[in-house]
C-alpha positions in Angstrom: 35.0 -18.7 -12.5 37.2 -19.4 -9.6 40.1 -21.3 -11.0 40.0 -18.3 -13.3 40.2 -15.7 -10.6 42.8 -17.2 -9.4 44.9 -17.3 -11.9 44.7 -13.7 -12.8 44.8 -12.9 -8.9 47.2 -15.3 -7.0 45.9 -14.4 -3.1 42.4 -15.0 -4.2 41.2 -17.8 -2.0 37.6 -18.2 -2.7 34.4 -18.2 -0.5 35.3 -21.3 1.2 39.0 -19.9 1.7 37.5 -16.5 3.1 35.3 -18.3 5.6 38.2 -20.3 7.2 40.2 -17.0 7.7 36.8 -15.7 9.1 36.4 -18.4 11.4 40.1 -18.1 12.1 39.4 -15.1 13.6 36.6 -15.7 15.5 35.5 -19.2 15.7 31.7 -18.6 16.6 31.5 -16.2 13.5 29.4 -13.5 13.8 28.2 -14.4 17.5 31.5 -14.4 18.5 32.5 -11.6 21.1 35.8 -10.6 19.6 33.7 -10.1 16.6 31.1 -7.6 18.6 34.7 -5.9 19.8 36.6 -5.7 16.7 33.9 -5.1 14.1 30.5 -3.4 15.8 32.3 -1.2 19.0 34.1 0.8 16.9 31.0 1.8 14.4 28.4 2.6 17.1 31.2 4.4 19.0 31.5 6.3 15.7 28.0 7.2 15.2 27.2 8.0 18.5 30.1 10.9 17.9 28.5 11.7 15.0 24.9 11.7 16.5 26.5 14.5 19.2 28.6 16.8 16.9 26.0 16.9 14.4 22.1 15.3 15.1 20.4 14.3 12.2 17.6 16.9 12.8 20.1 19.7 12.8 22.1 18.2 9.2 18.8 18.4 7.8 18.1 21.7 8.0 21.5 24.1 8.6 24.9 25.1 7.3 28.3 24.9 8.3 27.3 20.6 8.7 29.7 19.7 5.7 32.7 21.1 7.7 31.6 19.3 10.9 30.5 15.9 9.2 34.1 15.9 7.8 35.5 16.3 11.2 33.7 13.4 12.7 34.9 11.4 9.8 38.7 12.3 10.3 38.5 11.7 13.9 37.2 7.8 13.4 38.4 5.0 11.5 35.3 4.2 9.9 37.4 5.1 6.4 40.7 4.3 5.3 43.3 7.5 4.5 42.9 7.0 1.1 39.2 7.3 1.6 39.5 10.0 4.0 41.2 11.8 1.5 39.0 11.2 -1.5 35.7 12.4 0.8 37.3 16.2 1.8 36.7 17.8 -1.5 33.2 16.2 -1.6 32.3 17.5 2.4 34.7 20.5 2.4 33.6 21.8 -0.9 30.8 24.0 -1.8 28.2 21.5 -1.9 29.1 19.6 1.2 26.0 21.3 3.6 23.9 20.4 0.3 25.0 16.9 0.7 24.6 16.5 4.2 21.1 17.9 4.0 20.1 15.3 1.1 21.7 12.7 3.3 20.0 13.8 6.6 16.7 14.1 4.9 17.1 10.6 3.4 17.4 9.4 6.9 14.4 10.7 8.2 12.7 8.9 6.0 9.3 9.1 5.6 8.8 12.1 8.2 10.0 15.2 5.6 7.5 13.4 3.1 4.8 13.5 5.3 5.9 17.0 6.0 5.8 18.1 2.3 2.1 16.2 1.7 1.0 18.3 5.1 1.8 21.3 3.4 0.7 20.8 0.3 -2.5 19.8 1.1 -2.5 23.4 3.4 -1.7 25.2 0.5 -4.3 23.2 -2.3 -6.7 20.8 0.0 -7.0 18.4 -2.7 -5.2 15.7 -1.7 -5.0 14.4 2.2 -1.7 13.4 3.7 -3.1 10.1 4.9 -5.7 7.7 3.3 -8.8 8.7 5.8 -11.2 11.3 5.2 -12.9 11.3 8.7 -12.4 10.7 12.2 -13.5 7.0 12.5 -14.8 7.7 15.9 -17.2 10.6 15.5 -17.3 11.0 12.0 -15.9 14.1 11.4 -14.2 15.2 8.1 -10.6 16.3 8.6 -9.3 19.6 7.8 -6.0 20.9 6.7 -5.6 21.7 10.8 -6.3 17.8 11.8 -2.5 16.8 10.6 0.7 17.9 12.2 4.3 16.6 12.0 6.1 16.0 15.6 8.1 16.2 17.2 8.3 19.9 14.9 8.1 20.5 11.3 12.3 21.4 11.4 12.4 17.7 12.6 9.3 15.4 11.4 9.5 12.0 12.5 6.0 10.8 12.8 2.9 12.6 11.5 0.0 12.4 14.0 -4.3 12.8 12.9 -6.0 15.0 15.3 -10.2 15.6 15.4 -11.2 19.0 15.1 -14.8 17.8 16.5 -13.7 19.9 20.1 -16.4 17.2 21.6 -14.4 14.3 20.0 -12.2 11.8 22.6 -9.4 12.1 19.8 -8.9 16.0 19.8 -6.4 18.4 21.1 -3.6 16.6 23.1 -4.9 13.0 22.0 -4.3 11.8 18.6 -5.9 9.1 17.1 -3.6 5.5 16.9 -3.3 5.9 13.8 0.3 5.2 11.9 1.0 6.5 8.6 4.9 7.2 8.4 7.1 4.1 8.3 9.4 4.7 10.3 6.9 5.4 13.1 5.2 2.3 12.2 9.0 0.3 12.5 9.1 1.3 16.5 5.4 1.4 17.7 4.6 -2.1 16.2 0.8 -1.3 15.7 -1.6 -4.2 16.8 -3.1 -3.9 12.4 -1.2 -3.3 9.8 -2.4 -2.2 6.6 0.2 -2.9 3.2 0.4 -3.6 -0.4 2.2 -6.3 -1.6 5.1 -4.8 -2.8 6.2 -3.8 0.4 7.4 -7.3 0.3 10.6 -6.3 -1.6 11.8 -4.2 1.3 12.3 -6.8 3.8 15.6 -7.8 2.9 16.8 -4.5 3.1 15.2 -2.9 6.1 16.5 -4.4 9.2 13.7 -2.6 11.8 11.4 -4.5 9.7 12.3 -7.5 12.4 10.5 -5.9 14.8 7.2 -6.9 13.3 7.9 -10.3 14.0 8.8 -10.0 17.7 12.6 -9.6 17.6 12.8 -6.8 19.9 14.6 -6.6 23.3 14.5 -3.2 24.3 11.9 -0.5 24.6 11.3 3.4 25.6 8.1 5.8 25.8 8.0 6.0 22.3 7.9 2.1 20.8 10.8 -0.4 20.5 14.1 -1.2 20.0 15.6 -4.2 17.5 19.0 -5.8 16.8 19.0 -3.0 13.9 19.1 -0.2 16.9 22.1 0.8 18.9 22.7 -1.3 21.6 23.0 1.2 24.2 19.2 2.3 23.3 16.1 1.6 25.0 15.1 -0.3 28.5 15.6 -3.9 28.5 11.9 -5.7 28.2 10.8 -6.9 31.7 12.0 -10.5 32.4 13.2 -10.7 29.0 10.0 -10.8 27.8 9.6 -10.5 23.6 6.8 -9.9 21.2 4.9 -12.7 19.5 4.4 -12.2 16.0 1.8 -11.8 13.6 -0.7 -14.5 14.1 -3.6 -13.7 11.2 -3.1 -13.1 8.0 -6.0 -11.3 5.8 -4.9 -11.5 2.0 -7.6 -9.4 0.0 -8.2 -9.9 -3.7 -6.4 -13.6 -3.5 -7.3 -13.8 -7.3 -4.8 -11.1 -8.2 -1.8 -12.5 -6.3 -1.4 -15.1 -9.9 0.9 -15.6 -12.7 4.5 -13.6 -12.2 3.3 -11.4 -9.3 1.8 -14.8 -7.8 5.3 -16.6 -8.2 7.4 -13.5 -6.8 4.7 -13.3 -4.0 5.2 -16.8 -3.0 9.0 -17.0 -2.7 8.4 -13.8 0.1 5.3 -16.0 1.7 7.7 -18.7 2.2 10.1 -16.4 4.6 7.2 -14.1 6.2 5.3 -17.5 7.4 8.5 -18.7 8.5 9.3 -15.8 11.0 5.7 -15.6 12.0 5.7 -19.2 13.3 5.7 -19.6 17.2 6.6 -22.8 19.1 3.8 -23.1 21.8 4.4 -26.1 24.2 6.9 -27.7 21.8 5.1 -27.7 18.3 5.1 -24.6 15.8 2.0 -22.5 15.5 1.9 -21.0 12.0 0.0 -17.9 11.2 -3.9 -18.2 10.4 -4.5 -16.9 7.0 -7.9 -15.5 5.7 -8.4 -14.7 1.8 -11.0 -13.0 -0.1 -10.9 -13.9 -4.1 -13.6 -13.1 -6.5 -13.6 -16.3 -7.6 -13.3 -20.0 -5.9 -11.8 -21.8 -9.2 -8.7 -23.6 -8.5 -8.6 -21.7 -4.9 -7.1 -24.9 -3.6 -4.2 -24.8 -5.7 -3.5 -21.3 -5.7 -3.9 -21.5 -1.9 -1.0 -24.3 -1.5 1.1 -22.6 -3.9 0.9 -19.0 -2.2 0.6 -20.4 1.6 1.1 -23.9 1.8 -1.9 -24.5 3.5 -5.2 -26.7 3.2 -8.1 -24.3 1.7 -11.9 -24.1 4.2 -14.2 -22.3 2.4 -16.6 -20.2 5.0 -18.8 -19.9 5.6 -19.5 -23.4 4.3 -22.3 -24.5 1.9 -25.5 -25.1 4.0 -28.3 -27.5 3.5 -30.5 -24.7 1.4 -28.9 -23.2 -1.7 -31.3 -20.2 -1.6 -29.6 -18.6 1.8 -25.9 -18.8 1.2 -25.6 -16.6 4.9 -24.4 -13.6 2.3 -27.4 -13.7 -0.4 -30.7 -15.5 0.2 -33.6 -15.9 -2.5 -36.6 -14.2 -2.7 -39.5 -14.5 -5.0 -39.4 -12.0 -8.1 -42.9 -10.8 -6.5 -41.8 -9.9 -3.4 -38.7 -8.1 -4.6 -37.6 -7.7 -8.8 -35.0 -9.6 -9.7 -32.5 -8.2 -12.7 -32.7 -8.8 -15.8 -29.5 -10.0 -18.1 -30.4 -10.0 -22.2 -27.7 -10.8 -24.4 -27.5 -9.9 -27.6 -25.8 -11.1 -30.5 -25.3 -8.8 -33.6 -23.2 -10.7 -36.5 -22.3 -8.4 -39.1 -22.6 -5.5 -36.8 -20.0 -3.5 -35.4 -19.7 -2.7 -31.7 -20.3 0.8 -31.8 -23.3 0.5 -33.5 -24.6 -1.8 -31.0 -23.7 -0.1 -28.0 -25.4 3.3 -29.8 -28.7 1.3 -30.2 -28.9 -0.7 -26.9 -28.4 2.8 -24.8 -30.3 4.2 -27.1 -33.6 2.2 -26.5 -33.1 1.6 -22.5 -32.4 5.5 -22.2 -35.4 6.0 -24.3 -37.4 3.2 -22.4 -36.6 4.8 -18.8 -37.6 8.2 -19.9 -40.9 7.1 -20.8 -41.9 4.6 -17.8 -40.8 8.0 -15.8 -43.2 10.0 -17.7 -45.8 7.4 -17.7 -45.5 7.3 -13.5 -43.9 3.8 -13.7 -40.9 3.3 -11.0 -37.9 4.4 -13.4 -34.7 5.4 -12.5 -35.1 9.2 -12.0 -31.4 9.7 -13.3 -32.2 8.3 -16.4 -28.6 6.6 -15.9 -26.9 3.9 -18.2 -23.8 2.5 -16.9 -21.6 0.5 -19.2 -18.2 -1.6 -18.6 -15.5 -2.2 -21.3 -13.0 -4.6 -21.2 -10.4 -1.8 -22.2 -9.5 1.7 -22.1 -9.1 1.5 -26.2 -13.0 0.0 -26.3 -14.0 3.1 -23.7 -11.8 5.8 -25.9 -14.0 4.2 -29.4 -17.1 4.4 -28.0 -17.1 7.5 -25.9 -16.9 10.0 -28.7 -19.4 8.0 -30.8 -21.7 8.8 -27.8 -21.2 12.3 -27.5 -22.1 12.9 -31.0 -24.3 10.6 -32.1 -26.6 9.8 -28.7 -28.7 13.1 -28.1 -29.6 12.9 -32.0 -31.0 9.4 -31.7 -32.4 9.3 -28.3 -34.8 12.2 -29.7 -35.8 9.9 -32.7 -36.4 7.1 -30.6 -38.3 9.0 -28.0 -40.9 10.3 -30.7 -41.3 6.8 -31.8 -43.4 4.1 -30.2 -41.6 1.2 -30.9 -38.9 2.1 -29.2 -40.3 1.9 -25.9 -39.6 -1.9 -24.7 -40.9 -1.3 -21.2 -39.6 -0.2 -17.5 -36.0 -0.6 -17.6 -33.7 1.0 -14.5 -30.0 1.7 -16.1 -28.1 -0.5 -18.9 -24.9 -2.7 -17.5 -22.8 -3.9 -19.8 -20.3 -6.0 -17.4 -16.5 -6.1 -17.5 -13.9 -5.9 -16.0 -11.7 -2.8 -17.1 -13.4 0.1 -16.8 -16.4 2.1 -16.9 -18.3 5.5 -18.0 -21.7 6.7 -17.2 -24.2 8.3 -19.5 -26.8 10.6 -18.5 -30.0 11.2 -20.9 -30.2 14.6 -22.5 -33.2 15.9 -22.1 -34.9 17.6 -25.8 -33.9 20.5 -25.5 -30.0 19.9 -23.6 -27.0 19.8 -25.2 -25.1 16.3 -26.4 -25.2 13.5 -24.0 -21.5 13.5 -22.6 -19.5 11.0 -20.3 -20.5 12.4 -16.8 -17.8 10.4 -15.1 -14.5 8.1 -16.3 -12.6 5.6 -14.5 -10.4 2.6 -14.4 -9.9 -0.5 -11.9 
């Protein structure tokens, strides 16, 4: 491809030709001080004139900003002419302010977000801006009053939790430490840091997402400053001190992190527990990681492929198999134990086994209740499918076929195979619960539907 490029294009010179003329020009490449001259002065002298002829609060919400934008433009030489040209009728026109307002409010990030899930859940309260029903230190259930934008709602930048509890420690003036907009989250550093995996993918591309990993030099009243902040911004760290990063890792549901998601996951494992090493008195210090998985098969080999990393089970296996430290074994006497019956049904369809089996335990809890056996006074049977297309066959075969039954059974004797508590079918999928009509009710229906 490059003998071909340059035949059709004689001045091509290729990568290796582009990095001599590079180095050419300044021989330490990028940490080079004519480089920090020629190429970086002249941009964050730009956008510092474009931060005072036009904040980005302001651009977000005004008009008039496409005129002004296309002023700080022409006055730099951030653009060529030809590109100062072809950016007038874009900035000049009729939707230039429109423009500058998308672009401003794309800056701000996650603040306006927050700001539009603040006022939406004012206007509805059915869905909270943040993931936390309650003050975590008194208990408290929010209201639509406990969330606020600051530094203003014309200018969100972080979105702050407040108790309404008057007699809480986290009310009024002090809001709880908790983060939920990113770009707050970029510049306080928080101590925990709660994130899905796919956050992952954003790394490459979000330069304050160094900070997290201790490659900040400069800091203010209101977090810290990276090598993807102006230079001029923030206090220099006392004694050039820097932040250590992350040291523990807690990876929940290991056993989900497999297949193609596990082998993306990995490549991004292999950077993060790069920058997260320290050196402490000459010898790296990699990150401790902790993992929950449903399951321990093949843990060892999952474990070295995701982390590279030697896999201790804890709490270890201890001399007596009947306390495990989470479960411990206890005579059927002193407390019942469940009961799993399996049942196998050839020639039978599934729908007419899962009508009979809830059926009969719906039948048999009803009775023990009435006989003044311990039942399950919700006369509950939950059931697990192993896919929404076995849940969507066998729901409306219970709404119209169950109550008709259940009556049937309850009027016979034989149907009564003793003190039952609720029917589980186990999978993994998802799951429905049935509630027991009583005679004279309408048609058993679904009384709540879900998937995991």
């Amino acid at each position: 491809m490059q003998e071909e490029a340059a035949r059709a294009d004689k001045p091509f010179v290729g990568y290796d030709g582009a990095r001599a003329r590079f180095l050419s020009h300044f021989p330490n490449g990028f940490d080079d001080p004519g480089y920090w001259t020629h190429e970086r002065t002249y941009k964050l002298a730009a956008k510092a004139k474009l931060d005072q002829s036009l904040p980005l609060a302001a651009a977000a919400d005004g008009s008039g900003n496409g005129s002004a934008a296309l002023a700080v433009y022409q006055g730099t030489n951030l653009l060529s002419h030809h590109e100062k040209i072809d950016l007038k009728p874009l900035l000049g026109g009729p939707s230039g302010d429109a423009f500058v307002r998308a672009a401003a409010r794309f800056m701000l990030g996650d603040g306006e977000r927050a700001l539009a899930r603040i006022r939406r859940y004012r206007k509805d309260q059915r869905e909270a801006p943040a993931p936390i029903k309650a003050c975590p230190w008194c208990l408290a259930p929010f209201t639509p009053d406990s969330f606020a934008c600051e530094p203003n709602d014309k200018a969100p930048r972080n979105m702050v939790i407040r108790c309404v509890n008057a007699s809480c420690d986290f009310t009024r003036d002090r809001a709880l430490p908790v983060l939920t907009v990113d770009e707050a989250i970029y510049r306080r550093l928080p101590a925990f840091l709660i994130a899905t995996v796919d956050k992952f993918a954003g790394l490459p591309w979000l330069g304050h997402a160094g900070a997290f990993f201790g490659h900040v030099d400069r800091h203010d009243q209101y977090g810290f400053f990276g090598a993807a902040d102006g230079r001029s911004e923030g206090t220099p760290l006392w004694n050039q001190h820097c932040l250590l990063p992350p040291d523990l890792v807690i990876q929940d549901e290991l056993h989900l992190i497999s297949g193609p998601l596990g082998t993306v996951a990995a490549l991004y494992e292999v950077a993060l527990d790069k920058l997260a090493t320290r050196t402490w008195m000459g010898e790296p210090v990699r990150p401790k990681v902790v993992a929950s998985t449903a399951t321990v098969r093949r843990a060892k080999d999952q474990v070295r492929a995701l982390f590279d990393r030697e896999t201790a089970i804890f709490p270890p296996p201890g001399p007596d198999r009947r306390n495990s430290f989470f479960a411990q074994t206890v005579a059927p006497d002193v407390k019942p134990a469940r009961l799993y019956v399996g049942l196998a049904s050839p020639g039978r369809g599934p729908k007419l086994i899962f009508l009979r089996v809830l059926t009969t335990l719906l039948s048999a809890a009803r009775a023990a209740a009435a006989a003044g056996d311990d039942a399950d006074a919700y006369e509950t049977g939950l059931c697990y499918f192993n896919a929404l297309r076995e849940l969507g066959i066998c729901s409306p075969t219970g709404k119209r076929l169950l109550s008709p039954r259940q009556r049937q059974a309850d009027r016979s004797t034989t149907a009564i195979l003793g003190t039952t508590r609720c029917c589980t079918i186990r999978s993994t999928r998802c799951w429905t619960v049935w509630r027991s009509p009583t005679s004279d009710s309408r048609p058993a229906t679904p009384c709540a539907m879900s998937s995991t």
